[in-house]
C-alpha distance (Angstrom), angle and dihedral (degrees) to the residues before:
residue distance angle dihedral
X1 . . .
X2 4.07 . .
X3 3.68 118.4 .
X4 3.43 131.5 -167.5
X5 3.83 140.4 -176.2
X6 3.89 112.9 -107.0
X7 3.51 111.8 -167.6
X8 4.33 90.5 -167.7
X9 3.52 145.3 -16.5
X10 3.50 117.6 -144.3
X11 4.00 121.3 -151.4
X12 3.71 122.6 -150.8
X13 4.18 96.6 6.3
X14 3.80 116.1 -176.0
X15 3.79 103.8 179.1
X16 3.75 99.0 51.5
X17 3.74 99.7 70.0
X18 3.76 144.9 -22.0
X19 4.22 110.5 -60.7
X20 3.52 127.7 11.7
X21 4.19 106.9 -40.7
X22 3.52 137.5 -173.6
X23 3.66 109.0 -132.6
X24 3.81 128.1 -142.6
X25 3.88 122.9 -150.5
X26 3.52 111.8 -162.9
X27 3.67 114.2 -163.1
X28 4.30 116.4 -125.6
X29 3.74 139.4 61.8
X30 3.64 131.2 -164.6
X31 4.30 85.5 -164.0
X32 4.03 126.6 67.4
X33 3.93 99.2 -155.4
X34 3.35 112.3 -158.7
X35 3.62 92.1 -132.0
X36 4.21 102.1 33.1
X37 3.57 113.2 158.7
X38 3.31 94.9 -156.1
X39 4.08 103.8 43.8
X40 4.16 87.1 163.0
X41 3.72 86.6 62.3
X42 4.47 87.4 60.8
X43 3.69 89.6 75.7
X44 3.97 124.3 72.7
X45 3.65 100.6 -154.4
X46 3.62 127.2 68.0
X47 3.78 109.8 -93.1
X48 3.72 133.9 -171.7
X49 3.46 111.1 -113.5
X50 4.51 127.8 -165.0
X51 3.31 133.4 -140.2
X52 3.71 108.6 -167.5
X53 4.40 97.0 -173.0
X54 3.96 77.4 64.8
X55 3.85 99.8 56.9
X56 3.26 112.8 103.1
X57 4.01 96.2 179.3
X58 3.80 102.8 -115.6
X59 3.45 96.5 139.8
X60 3.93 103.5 -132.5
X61 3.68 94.0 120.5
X62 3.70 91.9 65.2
X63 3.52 95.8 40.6
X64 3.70 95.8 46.9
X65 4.22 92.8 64.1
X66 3.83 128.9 39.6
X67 4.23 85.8 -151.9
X68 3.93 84.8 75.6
X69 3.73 96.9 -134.6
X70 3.19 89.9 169.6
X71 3.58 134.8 48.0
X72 3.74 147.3 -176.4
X73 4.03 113.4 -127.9
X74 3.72 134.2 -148.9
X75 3.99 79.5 -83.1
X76 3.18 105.4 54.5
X77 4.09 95.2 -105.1
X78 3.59 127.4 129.1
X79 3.31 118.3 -129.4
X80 3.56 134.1 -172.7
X81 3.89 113.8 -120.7
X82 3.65 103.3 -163.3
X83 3.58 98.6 -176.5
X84 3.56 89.4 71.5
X85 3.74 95.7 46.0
X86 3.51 123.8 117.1
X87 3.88 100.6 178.4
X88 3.83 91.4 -121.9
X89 4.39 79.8 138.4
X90 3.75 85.3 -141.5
X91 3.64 86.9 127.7
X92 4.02 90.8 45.0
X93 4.05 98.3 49.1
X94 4.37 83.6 44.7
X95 4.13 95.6 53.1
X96 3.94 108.4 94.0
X97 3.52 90.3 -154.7
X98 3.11 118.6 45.2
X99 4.18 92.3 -106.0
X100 3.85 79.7 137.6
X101 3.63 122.5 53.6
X102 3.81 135.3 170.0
X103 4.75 111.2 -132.7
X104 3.47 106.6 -149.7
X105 3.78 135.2 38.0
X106 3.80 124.7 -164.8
X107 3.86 113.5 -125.9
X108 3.61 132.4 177.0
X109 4.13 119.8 -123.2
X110 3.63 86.0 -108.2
X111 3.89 99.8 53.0
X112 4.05 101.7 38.1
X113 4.31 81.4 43.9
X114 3.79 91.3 53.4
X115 4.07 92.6 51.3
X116 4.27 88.2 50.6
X117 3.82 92.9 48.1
X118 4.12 90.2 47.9
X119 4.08 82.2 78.4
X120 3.43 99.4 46.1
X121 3.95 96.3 117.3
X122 3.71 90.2 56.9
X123 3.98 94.7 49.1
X124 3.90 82.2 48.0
X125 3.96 92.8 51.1
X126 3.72 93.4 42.9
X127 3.70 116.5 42.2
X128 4.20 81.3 -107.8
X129 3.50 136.6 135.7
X130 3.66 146.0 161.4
X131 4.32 123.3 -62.1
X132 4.09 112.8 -165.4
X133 3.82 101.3 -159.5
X134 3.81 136.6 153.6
X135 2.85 150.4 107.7
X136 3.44 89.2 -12.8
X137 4.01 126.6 -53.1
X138 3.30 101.0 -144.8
X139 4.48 91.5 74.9
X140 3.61 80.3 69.0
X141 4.12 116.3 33.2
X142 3.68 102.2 152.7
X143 3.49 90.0 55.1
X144 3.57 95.6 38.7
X145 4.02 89.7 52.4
X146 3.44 99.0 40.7
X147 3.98 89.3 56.9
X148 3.78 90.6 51.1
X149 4.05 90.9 44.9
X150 3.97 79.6 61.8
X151 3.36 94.1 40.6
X152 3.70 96.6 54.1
X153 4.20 91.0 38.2
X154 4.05 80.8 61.8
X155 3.95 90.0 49.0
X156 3.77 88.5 -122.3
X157 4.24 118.5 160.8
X158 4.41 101.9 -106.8
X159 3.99 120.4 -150.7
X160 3.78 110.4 174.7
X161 3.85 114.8 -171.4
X162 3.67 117.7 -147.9
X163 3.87 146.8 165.5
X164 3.59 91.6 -159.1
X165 3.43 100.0 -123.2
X166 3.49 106.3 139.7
X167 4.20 156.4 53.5
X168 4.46 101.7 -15.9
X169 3.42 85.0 -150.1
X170 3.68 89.8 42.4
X171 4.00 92.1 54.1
X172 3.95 94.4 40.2
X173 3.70 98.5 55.0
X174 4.35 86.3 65.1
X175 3.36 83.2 55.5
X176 4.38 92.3 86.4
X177 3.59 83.9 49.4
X178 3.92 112.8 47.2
X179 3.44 126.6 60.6
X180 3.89 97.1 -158.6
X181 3.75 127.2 23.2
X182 4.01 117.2 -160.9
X183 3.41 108.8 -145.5
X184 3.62 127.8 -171.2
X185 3.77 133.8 -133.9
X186 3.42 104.8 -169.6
X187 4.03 102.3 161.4
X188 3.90 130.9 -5.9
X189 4.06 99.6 -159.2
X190 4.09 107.5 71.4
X191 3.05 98.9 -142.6
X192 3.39 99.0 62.4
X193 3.95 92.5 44.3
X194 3.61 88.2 64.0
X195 3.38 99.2 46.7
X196 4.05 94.2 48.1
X197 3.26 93.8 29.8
X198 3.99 116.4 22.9
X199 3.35 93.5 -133.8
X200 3.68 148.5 117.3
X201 4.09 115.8 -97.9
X202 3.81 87.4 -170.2
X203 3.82 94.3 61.7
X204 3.44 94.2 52.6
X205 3.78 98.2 45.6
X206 3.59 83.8 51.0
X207 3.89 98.5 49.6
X208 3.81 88.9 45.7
X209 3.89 95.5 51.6
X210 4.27 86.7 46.7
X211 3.89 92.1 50.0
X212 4.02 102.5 42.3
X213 4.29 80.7 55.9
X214 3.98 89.0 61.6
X215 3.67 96.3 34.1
X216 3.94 150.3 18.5
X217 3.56 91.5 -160.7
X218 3.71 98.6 102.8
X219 3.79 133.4 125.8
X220 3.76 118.2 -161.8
X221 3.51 115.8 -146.0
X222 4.06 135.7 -167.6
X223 3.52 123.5 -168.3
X224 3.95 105.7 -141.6
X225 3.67 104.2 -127.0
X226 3.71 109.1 177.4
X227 4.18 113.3 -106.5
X228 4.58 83.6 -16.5
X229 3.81 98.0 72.3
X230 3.70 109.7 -15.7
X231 3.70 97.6 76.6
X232 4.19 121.4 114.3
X233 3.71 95.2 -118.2
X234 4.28 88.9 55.9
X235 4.00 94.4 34.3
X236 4.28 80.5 57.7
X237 3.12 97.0 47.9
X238 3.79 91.6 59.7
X239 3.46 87.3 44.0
X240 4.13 92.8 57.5
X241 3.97 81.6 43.5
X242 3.32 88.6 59.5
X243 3.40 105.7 43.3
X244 4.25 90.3 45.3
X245 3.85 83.9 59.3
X246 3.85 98.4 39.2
X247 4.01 88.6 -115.8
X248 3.49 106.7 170.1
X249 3.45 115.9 -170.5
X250 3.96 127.7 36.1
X251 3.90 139.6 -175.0
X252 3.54 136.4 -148.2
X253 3.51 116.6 -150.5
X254 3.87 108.5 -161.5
X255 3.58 115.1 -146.5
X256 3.70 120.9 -86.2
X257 3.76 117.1 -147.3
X258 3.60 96.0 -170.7
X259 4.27 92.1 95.6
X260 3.82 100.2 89.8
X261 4.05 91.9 92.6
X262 3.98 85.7 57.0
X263 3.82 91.5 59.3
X264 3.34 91.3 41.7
X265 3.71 90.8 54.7
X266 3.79 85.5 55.3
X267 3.41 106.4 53.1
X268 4.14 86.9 -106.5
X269 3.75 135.8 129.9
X270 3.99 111.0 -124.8
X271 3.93 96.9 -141.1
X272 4.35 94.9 -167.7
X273 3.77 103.5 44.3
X274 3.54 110.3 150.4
X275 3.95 111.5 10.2
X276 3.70 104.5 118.6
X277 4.01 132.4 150.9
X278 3.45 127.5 -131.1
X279 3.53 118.9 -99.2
X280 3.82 90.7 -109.5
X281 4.09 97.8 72.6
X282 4.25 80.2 47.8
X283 3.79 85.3 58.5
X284 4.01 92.6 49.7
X285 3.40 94.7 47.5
X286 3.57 89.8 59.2
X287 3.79 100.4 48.9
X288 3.52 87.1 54.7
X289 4.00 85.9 70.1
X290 3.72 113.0 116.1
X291 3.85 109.8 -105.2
X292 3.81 90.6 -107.9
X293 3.61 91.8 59.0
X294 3.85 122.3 83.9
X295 4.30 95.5 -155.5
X296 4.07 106.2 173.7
X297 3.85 121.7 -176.5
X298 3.76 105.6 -128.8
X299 3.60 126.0 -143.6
């Protein structure tokens, strides 16, 4: 039986998809946005994650493992010393509330299928369905497919999100199984993908061409980063994307500044923070969408 590592399933989702969803969070990325809201989802291995504004100093942690992971400072603040972690989770199964917590669980097709099908009637009711995002499916296919296969057996509405950074042949076999991809479209120049991103432009170019051949069911997406992504020249270039691959329908994402906790939780610095437009240069952006494009700002 395939197993895969779920960072979180999210019940009753509204902003993944039309209807009400049940969201998917596969754990793994083969990119390091600069702006990932999610930077717990980069790794693929379950990692133990603190949230200091939880810590109420008791002092179990440290007592629970001789490795010290955590420790009190001049302060009086715990704080998590990963380099000395061995992910025994002594530390996690001591802290009364939940200051410690462990990102990723491993579930078999079977179990993480039988939690999506529990909402069924409310997909049915809604117009809803289930979204499997990330991280990034793609680090983990079989799974991936073999939870849409279910999915689909179940006659349950699909939405994968992807940035296309993986296997082709990887990303094309979901395609029998999901009725819309999301794709995102985060930069058009490559150089600057790489350096916001670490990734490969070329790949995703690639995977994009290979998909729109098997299906029209495709979604671009761009994540509004303020002066990365979200500038005219970029959002245009999606646009002549989209219009080169008979695309029809596109969504901004404006930028949420709401991650900083995340990083925090990870021992990371969040470099953007707070550096968002107004909602007004969102709106231009989309009325500079070609008439045969439907592009929506999401909320």
């Amino acid at each position: 039986m395939e197993t895969g590592i779920v960072m979180d399933i999210d019940h009753f989702a509204v902003h993944d998809g039309p209807g009400i969803r049940t969201c998917l969070f596969l754990k793994g990325c083969p990119l390091t946005c600069l702006w990932c809201h999610s930077p717990e989802s980069q790794l693929r291995e379950p990692q133990i994650l603190f949230a200091q504004n939880r810590c109420v100093k008791c002092g179990l942690c440290a007592a629970a493992c001789e490795n010290y992971g955590q420790i009190l400072d001049e302060e009086g603040n715990r704080e998590y010393r990963r380099e000395n972690c061995r992910e025994c989770r002594r530390c996690v199964e001591s802290c009364p509330t939940g200051a410690l917590f462990v990102s990723g669980t491993q579930m078999s097709v079977t179990e993480a299928a039988a939690e999506l099908i529990q909402d069924k009637l409310f997909y049915k009711n809604s117009g809803g369905g289930v979204t499997i995002s990330g991280g990034e499916c793609l680090l983990q296919p079989v799974f991936t497919k073999q939870l849409l296969m279910r999915m689909k057996a179940e006659g349950i509405h699909t939405i994968v999100e992807t940035s296309g950074c993986g296997k082709k042949e990887d990303l094309l076999a979901l395609a029998d199984y999901t009725d819309t991809f999301y794709y995102d479209f985060k930069l058009a120049d490559p150089a600057m993908f790489e350096k916001y991103t670490g990734g490969n432009l070329n790949t995703v170019r690639e995977n994009l061409e290979a998909l729109r051949e098997k299906t029209d069911r495709i979604v671009l997406r761009i994540p509004l980063i303020p002066y990365i992504t979200d500038t005219m020249e970029n959002v245009k270039e999606a646009y002549k994307t989209a219009q080169r691959l008979e695309i029809r329908q596109i969504h901004l994402l404006p930028y949420n500044q709401s991650a900083g906790a995340k990083y925090e939780w990870c021992g990371r610095n969040y470099e953007l923070g707070d550096k968002g437009r107004n909602t007004a240069w969102a709106e231009e952006l989309c009325k500079a969408a070609p008439r045969e494009i439907e592009a929506t700002i999401m909320k």
